[in-house]
C-alpha positions, 0 to 999 in steps of 0.5 A: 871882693870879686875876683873877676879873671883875665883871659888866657894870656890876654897880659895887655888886659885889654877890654872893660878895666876893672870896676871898683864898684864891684871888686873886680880884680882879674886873675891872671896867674895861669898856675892858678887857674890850671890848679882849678880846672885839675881840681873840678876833675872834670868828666864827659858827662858833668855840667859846670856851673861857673859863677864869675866868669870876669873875662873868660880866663877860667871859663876858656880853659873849662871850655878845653876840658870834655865838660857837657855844658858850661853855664856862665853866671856874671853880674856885671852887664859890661862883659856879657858882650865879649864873653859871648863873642868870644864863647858863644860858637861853643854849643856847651856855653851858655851865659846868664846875666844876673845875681847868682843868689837869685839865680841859684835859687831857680831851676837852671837850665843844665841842671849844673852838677859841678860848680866853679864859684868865684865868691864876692867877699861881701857876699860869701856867707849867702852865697856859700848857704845857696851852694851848700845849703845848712846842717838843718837844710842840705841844699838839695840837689847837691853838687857833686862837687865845688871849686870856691875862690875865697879870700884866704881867710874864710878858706882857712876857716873852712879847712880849720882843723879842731884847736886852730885859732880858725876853728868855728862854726863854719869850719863845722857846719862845712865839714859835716856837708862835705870833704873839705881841701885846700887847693892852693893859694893866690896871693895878690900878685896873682890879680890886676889890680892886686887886693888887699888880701890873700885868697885861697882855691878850695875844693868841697865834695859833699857827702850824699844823704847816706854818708853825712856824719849826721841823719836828719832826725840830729840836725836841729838839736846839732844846729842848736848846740853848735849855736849855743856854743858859738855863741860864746866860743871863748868859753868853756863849754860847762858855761855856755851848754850849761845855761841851756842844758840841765847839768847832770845830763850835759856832764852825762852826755858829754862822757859819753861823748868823750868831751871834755866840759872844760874845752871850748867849742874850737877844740871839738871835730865834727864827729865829736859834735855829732856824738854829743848831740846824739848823747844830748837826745837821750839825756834830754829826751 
């Protein structure tokens, strides 16, 4: 669901009404977008990416910041006319109509380095996999950083910590490409229209190459093992790993992984998943 925002005090809302088609709610709670501004932690020389910029709301107040360049990327053909009316005397601002799936997998014209997205529910895993690029295949150039306006539920599951019912392979594969933090809430009051669910501001840092928990010679035997074991996350980790992995060399891999064969996929942190499939590799040469 997008979550298209209102401008800045623009409370009367007046303009193209929200489009149901599209999922549009505009965000219209201040604190909340001044909490994503702080978050970007915008400098002179950064480059912002804003996906959904709806109305302007969010993209006024990066506008205010000492930010190089703002590229604006919207969907909907409908707002293009007075987001360029009203930014388009700023040199920074430059606004693209179109798909931001498509368009991210382009060269863009500023070369953004910092991203402020806001997702469509329907296509948050696409669109997360174009800004973050896979354990297997990090998106390359990286963002410095990203500032996600998600439904609350995919937030939570990206923050889980190991043993949360929120726990899983999201959840793993995002944290082994970058620091991950909860930034604040916006429940539906914040919106106009209100949807149905919570969401959630998030803010991701990627690692760079050097510091990922993981080198690139892991990430196809860690991608396996992650999807292995998700793919029965109820169980225990001797069913699932051992339908696939010998078992001597799972049990071996997994003590000196100090991992338990009896947990479930949930109940291990990254480091723990990257110190197993380390293991794995000369168990299972």
């Amino acid at each position: 669901m997008a979550m298209k925002r209102a401008a800045a005090g623009d409370m009367a809302l007046h303009g193209p009404r929200p489009r149901k088609r599209l999922g549009q709610h505009w965000l219209r709670d201040q604190r909340v977008l001044r909490r994503i501004v702080a978050a970007a932690q915008v400098h002179p020389n950064d480059r912002l990416l804003e996906i959904g910029p709806g109305r302007g709301a969010l993209t006024e107040h990066l506008l205010a910041t000492s930010a190089a360049a703002v590229l604006a990327v919207e969907l909907d053909h409908q707002l293009m006319a007075g987001l360029q009316q009203r930014f388009g005397g700023d040199q920074r601002f430059s606004l693209l109509q179109g798909d931001a799936l498509e368009l991210l997998g382009r060269p863009l014209a500023c070369t953004p380095n910092k991203v402020v997205a806001n997702i469509p529910y329907n296509i948050t895993g696409p669109l997360l996999q174009q800004l973050m690029g896979s354990v297997m295949r990090p998106r390359q150039p990286q963002f410095q950083r990203l500032i996600l306006l998600l439904q609350k539920e995919v937030a939570d599951r990206i923050t889980a910590l190991p043993g949360s019912p929120a726990c899983g392979a999201l959840s793993i594969r995002m944290q082994l490409l970058a620091k991950v933090q909860t930034i604040c809430t916006a429940p539906p009051a914040c919106f106009s229209p209100p949807p149905a669910v919570s969401s959630a501001v998030v803010a991701l840092t990627p690692y760079p190459p050097d510091q990922r928990p993981y080198g690139p010679e892991q990430a196809p035997l860690l991608e396996r093992l992650l999807r292995v074991a998700y793919g029965g996350r109820r169980k225990m980790l001797r069913n699932t790993l051992g339908s696939t992995w010998s078992m001597p060399g799972l049990e071996q891999a997994a003590q000196q992984a100090a991992v338990h064969l009896s947990q479930r996929p949930q109940e291990l942190n990254p480091h723990q998943w990257v110190a197993l499939s380390e293991a794995l590799a000369l168990s299972h040469p």
